[in-house]
C-alpha atoms as a printed R data frame, in Angstrom:
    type eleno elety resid chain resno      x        y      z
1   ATOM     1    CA   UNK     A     1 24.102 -149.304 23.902
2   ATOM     2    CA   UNK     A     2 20.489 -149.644 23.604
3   ATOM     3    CA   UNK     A     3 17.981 -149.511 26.465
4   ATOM     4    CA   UNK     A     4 15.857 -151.630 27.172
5   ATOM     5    CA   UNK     A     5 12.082 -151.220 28.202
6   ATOM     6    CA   UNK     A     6 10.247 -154.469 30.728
7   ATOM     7    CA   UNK     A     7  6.498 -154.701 29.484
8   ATOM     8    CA   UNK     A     8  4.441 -157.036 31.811
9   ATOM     9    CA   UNK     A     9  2.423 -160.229 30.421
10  ATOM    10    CA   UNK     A    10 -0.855 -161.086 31.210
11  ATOM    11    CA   UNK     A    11 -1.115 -163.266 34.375
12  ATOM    12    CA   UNK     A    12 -3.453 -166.177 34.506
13  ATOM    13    CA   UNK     A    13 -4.324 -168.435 31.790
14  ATOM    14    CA   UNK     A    14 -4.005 -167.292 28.256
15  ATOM    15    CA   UNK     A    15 -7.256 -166.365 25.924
16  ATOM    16    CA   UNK     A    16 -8.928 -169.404 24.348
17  ATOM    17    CA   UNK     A    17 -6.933 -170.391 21.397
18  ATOM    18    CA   UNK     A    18 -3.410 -168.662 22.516
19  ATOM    19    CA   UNK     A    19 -1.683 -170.956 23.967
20  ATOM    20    CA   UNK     A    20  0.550 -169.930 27.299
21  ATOM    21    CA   UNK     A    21  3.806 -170.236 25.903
22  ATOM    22    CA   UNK     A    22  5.141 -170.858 29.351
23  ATOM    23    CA   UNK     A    23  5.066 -166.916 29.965
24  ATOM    24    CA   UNK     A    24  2.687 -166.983 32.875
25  ATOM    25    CA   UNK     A    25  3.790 -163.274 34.754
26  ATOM    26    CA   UNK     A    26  6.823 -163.118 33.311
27  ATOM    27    CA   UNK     A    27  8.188 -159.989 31.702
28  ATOM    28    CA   UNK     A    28  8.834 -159.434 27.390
29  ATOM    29    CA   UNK     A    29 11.624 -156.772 26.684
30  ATOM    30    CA   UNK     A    30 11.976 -154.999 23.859
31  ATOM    31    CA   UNK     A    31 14.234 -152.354 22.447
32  ATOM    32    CA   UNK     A    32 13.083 -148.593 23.352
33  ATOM    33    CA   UNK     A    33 14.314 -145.823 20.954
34  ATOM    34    CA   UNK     A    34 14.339 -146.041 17.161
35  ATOM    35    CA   UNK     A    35 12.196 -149.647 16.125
36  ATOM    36    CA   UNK     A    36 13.807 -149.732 12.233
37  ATOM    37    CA   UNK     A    37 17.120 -149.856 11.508
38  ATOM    38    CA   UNK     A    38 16.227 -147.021  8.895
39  ATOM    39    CA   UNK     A    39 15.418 -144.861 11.823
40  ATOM    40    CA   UNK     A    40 18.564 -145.962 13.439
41  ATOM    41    CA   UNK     A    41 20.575 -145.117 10.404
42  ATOM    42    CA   UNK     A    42 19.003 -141.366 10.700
43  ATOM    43    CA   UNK     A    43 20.170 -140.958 13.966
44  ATOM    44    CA   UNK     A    44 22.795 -141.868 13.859
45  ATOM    45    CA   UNK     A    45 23.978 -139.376 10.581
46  ATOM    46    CA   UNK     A    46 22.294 -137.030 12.570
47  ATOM    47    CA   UNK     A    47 24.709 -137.231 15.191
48  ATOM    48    CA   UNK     A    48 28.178 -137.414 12.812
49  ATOM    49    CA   UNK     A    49 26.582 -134.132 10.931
50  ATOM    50    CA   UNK     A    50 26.378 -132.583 14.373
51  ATOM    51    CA   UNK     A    51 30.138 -133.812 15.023
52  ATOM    52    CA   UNK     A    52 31.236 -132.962 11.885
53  ATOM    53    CA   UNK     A    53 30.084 -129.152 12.417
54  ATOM    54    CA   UNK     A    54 31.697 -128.773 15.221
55  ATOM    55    CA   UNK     A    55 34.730 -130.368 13.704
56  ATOM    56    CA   UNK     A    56 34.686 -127.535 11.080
57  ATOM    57    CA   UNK     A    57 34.408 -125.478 13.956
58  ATOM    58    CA   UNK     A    58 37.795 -126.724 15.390
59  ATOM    59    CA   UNK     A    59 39.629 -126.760 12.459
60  ATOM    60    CA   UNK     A    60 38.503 -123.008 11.637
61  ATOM    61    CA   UNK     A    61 39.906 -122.068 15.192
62  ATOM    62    CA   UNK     A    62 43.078 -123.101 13.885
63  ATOM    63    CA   UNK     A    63 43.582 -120.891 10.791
64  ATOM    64    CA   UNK     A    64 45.305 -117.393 11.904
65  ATOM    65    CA   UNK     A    65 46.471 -115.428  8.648
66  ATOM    66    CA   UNK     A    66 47.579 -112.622 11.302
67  ATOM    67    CA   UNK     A    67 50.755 -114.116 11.006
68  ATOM    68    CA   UNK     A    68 51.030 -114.269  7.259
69  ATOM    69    CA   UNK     A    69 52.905 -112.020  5.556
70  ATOM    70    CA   UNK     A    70 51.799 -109.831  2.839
71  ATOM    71    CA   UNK     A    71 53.325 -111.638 -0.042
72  ATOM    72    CA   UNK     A    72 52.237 -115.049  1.645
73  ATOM    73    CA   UNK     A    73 48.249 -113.680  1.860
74  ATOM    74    CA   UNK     A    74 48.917 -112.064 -1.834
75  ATOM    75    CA   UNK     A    75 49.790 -115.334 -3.238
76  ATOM    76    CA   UNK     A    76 47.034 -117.272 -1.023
77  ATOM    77    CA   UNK     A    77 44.308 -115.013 -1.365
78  ATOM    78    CA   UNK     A    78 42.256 -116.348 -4.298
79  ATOM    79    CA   UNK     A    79 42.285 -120.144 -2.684
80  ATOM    80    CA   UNK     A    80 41.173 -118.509  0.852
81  ATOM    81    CA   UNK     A    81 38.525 -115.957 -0.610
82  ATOM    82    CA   UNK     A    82 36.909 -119.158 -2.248
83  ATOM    83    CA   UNK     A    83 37.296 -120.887  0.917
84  ATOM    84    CA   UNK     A    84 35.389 -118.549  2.986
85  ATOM    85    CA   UNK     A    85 32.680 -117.699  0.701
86  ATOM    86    CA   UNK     A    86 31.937 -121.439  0.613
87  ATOM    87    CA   UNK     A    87 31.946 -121.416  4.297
88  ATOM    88    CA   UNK     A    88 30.198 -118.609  4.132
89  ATOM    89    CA   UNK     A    89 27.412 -120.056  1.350
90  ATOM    90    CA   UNK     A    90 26.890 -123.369  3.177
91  ATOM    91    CA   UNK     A    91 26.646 -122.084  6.634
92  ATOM    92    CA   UNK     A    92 24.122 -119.059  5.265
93  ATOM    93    CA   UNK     A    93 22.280 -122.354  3.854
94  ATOM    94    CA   UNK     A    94 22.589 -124.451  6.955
95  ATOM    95    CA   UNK     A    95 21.009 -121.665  9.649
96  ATOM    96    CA   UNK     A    96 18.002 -120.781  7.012
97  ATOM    97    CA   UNK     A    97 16.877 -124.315  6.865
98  ATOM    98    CA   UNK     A    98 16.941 -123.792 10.623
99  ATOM    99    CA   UNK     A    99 15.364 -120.571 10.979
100 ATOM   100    CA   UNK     A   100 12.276 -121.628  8.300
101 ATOM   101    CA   UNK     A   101 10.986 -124.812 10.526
102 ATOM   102    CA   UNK     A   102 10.733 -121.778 12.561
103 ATOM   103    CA   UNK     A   103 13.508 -122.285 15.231
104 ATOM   104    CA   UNK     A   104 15.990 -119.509 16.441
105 ATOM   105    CA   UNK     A   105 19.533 -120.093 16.721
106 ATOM   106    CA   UNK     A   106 21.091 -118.604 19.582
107 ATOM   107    CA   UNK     A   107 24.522 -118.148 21.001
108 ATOM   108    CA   UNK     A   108 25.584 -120.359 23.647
109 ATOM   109    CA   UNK     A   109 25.609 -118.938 27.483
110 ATOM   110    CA   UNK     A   110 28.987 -118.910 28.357
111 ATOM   111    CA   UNK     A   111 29.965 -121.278 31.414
């Protein structure tokens, strides 16, 4: 849902040559927030890279190889060393682009 932002018209007659439209003191509204849809679009992948994170996040928080067995984490353990060195690699990537427009990433406080 958009908001929306009341700018007031002029009151009293219009400049020469501009006709009134009928507008007299009444108000215009126009979108607030993003004007193209470009910038829209931007936003909002923003926003689903943001959810998708966190989504890793989750799904991370599910994995416990405690419970593997040996022979299970023998068998497995090529697939899951690539795994986490890709995790690794693209989160490394993710917090540098961060940390070089010069912003700090910090833990969260806990609640």
């Amino acid at each position: 849902m958009r908001s929306i932002t009341a700018v007031p018209m002029r009151n009293g007659p219009a400049p020469a040559g501009q006709g009134s439209g009928g507008q007299g003191g009444a108000a215009r509204v126009k979108p607030a927030g993003p004007r193209a849809p470009l910038d829209r679009l931007r936003v909002r992948d923003r926003i689903e890279s943001i959810a998708r994170l966190r989504a890793a996040v989750r799904a991370l928080g599910d994995v416990d190889v405690s419970g593997w067995d040996d022979a299970t984490l023998t068998d497995h353990l090529d697939e899951l060393s690539r795994a986490l060195c890709g995790i690794d690699a693209e989160l490394t990537r993710v917090a540098e682009a961060v940390r070089a427009r010069g912003f700090r990433i910090a833990e969260p406080r806990a609640a």
